[in-house]
C-alpha positions in Angstrom: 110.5 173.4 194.1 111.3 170.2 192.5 114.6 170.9 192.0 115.6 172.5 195.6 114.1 169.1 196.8 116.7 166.9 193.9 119.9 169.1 194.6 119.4 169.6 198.9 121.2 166.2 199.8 124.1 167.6 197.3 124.6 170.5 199.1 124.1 168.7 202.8 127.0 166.4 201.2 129.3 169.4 199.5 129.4 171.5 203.5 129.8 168.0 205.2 132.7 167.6 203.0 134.1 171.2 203.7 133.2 170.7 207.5 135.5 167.8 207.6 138.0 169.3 205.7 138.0 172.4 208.1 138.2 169.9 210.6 140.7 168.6 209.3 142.9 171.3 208.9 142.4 172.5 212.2 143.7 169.4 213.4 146.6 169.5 211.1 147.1 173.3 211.8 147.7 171.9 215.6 149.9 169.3 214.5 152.0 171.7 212.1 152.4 175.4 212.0 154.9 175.6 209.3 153.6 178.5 206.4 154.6 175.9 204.0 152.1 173.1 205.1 149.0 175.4 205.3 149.3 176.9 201.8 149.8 173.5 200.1 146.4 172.3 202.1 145.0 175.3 201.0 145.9 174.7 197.4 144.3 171.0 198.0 141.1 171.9 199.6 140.6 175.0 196.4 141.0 171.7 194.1 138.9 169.8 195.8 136.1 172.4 196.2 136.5 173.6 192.4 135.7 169.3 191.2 132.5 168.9 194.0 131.4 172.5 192.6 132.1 171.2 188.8 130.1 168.0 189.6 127.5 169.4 191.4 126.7 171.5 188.5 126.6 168.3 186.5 123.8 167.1 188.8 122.0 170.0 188.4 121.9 170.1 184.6 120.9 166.6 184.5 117.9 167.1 187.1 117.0 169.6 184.9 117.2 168.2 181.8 115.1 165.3 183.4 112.5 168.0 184.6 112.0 169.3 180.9 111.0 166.0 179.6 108.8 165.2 181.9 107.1 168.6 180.7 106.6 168.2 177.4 102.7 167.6 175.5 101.6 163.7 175.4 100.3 162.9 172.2 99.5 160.0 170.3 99.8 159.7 166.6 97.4 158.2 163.2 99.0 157.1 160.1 97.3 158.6 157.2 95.9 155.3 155.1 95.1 155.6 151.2 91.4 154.1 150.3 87.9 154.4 149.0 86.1 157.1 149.9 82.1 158.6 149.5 80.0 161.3 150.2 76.1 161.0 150.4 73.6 163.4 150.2 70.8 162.7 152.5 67.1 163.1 152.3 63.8 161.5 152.5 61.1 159.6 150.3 58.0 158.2 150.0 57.2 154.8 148.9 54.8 155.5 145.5 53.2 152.8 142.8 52.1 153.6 139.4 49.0 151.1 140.1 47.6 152.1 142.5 43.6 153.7 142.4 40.4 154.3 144.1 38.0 152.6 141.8 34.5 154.8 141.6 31.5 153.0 140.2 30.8 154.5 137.0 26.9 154.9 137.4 25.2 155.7 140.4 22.6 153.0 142.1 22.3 150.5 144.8 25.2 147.8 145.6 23.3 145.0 145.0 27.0 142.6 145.8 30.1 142.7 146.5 32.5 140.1 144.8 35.4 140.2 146.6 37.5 140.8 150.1 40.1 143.1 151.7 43.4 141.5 150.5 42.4 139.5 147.8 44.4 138.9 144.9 42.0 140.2 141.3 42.6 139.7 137.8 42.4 142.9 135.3 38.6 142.3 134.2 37.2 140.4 136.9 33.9 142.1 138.1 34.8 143.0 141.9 30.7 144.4 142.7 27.8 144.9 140.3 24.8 147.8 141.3 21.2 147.4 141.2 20.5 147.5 137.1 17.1 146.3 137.1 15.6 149.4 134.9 18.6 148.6 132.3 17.6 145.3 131.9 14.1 145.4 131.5 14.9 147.7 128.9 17.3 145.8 127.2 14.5 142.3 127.4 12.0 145.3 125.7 14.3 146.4 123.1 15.7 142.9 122.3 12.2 141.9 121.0 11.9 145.2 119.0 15.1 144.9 117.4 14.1 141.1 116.7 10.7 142.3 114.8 12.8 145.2 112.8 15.2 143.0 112.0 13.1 140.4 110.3 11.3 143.2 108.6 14.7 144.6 107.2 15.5 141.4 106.0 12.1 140.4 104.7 12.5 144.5 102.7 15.8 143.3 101.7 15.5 140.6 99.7 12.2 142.2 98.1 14.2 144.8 97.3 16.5 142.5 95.5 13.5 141.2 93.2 12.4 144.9 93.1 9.7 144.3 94.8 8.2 146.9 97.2 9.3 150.8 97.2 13.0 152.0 98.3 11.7 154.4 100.8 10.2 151.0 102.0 13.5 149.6 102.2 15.0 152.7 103.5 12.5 152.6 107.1 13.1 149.2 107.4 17.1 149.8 107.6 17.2 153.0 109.9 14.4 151.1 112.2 16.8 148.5 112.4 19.7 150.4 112.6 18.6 152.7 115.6 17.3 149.7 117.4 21.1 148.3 117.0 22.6 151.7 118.5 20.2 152.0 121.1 21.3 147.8 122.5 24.5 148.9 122.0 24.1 152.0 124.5 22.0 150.1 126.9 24.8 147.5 126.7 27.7 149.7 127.5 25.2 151.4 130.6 24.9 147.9 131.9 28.0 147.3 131.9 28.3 150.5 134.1 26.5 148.4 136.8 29.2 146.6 137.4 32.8 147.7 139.0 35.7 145.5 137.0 39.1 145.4 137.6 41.2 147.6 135.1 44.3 145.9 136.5 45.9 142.9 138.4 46.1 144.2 141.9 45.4 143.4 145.5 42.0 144.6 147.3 43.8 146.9 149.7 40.3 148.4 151.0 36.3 148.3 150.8 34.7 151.5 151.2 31.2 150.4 150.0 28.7 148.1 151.4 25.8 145.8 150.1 22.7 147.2 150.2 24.0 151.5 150.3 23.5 153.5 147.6 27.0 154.7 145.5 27.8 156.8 143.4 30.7 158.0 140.9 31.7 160.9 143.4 31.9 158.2 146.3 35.0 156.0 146.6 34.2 152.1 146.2 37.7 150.7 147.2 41.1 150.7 146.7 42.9 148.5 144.2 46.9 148.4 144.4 49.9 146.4 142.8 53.0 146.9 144.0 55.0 144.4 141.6 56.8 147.3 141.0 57.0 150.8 143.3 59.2 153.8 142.8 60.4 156.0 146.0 59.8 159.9 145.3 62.3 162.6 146.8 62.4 166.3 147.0 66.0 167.4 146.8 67.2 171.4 147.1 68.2 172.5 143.6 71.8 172.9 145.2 72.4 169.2 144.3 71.3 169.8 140.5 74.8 169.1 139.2 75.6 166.4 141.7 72.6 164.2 140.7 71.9 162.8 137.7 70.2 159.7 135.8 72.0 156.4 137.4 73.2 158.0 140.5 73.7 155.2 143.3 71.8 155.3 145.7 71.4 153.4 149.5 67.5 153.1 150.5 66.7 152.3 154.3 63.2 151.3 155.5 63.5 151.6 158.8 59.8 151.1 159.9 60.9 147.1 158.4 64.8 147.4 158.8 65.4 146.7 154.7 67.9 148.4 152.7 68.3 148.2 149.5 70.8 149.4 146.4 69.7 150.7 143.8 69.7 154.1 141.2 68.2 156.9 140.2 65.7 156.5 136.9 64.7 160.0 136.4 65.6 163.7 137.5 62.7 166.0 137.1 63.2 168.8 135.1 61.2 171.1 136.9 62.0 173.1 140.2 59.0 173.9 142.8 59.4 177.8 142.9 57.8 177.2 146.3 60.9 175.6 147.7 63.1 175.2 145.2 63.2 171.6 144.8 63.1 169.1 142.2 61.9 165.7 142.0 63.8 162.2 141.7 62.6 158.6 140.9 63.9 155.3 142.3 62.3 152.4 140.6 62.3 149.2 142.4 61.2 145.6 142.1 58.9 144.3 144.5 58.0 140.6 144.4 57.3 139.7 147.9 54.9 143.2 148.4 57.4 144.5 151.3 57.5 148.0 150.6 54.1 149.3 151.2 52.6 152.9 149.2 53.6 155.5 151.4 56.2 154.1 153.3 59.1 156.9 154.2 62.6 155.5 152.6 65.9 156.9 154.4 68.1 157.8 151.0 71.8 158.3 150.5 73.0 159.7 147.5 76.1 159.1 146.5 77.3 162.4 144.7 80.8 162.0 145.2 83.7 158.7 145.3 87.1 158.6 144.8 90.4 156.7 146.2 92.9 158.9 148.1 94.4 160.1 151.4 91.3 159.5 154.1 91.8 160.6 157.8 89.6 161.7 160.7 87.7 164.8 160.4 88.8 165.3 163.7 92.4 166.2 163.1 91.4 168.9 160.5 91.9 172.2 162.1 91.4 176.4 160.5 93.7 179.1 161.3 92.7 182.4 161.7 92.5 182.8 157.7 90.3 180.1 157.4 92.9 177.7 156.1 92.5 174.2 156.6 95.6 172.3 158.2 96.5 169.1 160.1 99.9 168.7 162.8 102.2 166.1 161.9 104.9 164.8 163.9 108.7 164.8 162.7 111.1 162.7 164.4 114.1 164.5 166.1 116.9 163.3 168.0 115.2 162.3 171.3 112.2 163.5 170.8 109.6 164.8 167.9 108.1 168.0 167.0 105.2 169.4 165.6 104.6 170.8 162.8 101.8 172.6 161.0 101.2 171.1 157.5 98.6 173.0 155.7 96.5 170.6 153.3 93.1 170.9 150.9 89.8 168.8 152.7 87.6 168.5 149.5 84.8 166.4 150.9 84.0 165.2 154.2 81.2 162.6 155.5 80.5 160.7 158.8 83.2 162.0 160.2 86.1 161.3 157.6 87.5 164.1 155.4 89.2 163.5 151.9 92.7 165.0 151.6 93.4 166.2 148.2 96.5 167.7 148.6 99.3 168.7 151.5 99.6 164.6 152.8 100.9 161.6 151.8 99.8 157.8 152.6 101.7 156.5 155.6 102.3 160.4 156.7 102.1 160.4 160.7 99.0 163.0 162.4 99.2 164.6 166.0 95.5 162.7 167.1 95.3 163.2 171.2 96.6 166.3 171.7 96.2 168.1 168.2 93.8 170.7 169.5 97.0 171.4 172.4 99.7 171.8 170.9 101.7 174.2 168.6 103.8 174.8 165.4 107.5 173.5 165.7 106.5 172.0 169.5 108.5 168.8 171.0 106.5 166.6 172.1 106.5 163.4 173.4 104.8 160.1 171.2 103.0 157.5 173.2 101.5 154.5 171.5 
């Protein structure tokens, strides 16, 4: 339709242009009758018809020629850049420390105090609570004089002994007595000590479970003791990843309950897979100074299994065929235009939404982008920037 629009005033101008010819030759016909006149104007008009009809076709092809480009695909082109490139597994972890305990009194009785607060810095050693131990030291006050009496005797037997004085199964009693008195402070000692809940590291008081005055016991929880100097974050990871992932891996941690990330590496690979769901275990140490990371805090992680420096474009231009072969379209400059054309290429890795060309492209090469999902193999095209 467009072009029976373009070419109408043509053809309005080409029968105007016969009309007055006719006209004029009807006029001249009037004027002259002679055989020899009308063939010569006949010969003229023939010319003059043949060059409008021989230009007029000229209009036409240009029109159309006009028409075609208008037609052809819009696209818009990306160079293909050389840099750095890296792929990340992704998975979760827990926050752990190695000191970290519920401390259970060692001997059941009554708390009798409590020595310390939620959040308090301890010492390793410091007693945090003691228990009643009333009946312990009674016994120990009773035994101390006993021990006292059979270790004078012992020593009076001794030195009798020396002047060979006195019997050896004299001697003997007197060194057992003494002896079993000495075993006996010994494990009234150690079950006095029992009374009392100590420190077995430097830690925090993170939480009190008992209370003065209740009765405890070893089964009950008395409180919780951390230090988190130094914490590791624990993963599960599929045992697909078993070659990918070793010792020293980098790694990118992200809190994101306290918006901290942090770089660090992998310290151990377990060497055992849960048959359950086929997983094995990784370690992150890390250094805590300020006591930021809390136990039990989830850790975003992003392993980075592969890195390398090469041809890096959108994953968005990658296209499959029908055979499952990976390809891009780039554009090759023509005369007035540029075409398309299908360049297969190998993707070996792609990530957050950029794919790693191995092979099939080369830095500065120039990629269909708006468009490449339109067009064809061996298509003009027309480039906008």
């Amino acid at each position: 339709m467009k072009h029976h629009h373009n070419i109408t005033p043509m053809k309005h101008l080409f029968l105007l242009f016969t009309l007055t010819l006719v006209l004029s030759c009807d006029t001249a016909v009037k004027e002259s009758q002679s055989l020899t006149d009308l063939k010569a104007k006949k010969t003229a008009l023939i010319e003059q018809m043949d060059r409008i009809g021989t230009e007029l076709k000229d209009v036409e092809m240009a029109i159309s020629e006009l028409d075609t480009l208008k037609k052809l695909m819009t696209v818009t082109s990306y160079k293909a850049e050389v840099k750095d490139f890296n792929h990340y597994i992704e998975v979760q972890g827990t926050v752990k420390a190695d000191q970290t305990i519920e401390l259970h009194a060692e001997m059941g009785g009554t708390v009798t105090a409590i020595l310390t607060k939620e959040g308090q810095n301890v010492s390793k050693g410091q007693i945090l609570a003691t228990l009643d131990s009333d009946v312990i030291d009674n016994s120990v006050l009773q035994l101390n004089t006993q021990l006292a009496l059979a270790t004078t005797t012992f020593e009076r037997q001794a030195r009798l002994w020396e002047q060979n004085i006195g019997s050896e199964i004299q001697y003997l009693q007197a060194k057992a007595q003494k002896d079993g008195l000495e075993n006996s402070m010994k494990s009234l000692r150690a079950q006095a000590r029992k009374m009392k809940v100590i420190a077995p590291f430097s830690g925090i008081i993170d939480q009190i479970f008992a209370k003065t005055g209740e009765m405890t016991s070893p089964q009950m929880p008395f409180l919780r003791l951390v230090n988190l100097s130094n914490v590791y974050v624990e993963s599960e990871i599929t045992e697909t990843y078993l070659k990918s992932i070793k010792k020293d891996t980098e790694v990118l941690l992200y809190f994101s309950s306290i918006g901290t990330s942090v770089e660090a590496s992998i310290s151990q690979v377990g060497n055992f897979i849960n048959p359950n769901n086929r997983s094995f275990k990784t370690r992150i140490d890390l250094k805590n100074p300020n006591n930021e990371l809390k136990a039990n805090l989830l850790a975003d992680i992003k392993i980075n299994d592969f890195k390398a420096n090469g041809i890096v474009i959108p994953s968005r231009l990658v296209q499959k065929d029908r055979n499952d072969k990976t390809f891009v379209y780039t554009i090759e400059p023509q005369e007035n235009n540029h075409s398309v054309v299908k360049t297969y290429v190998t993707e070996a890795m792609s990530y957050d939404n950029l794919s790693f060309i191995s092979e099939g492209l080369s830095e500065n090469s120039m990629l269909v982008d708006k468009g490449a999902r339109l067009v064809n193999n061996n298509e003009d095209v027309k480039l906008v920037h």
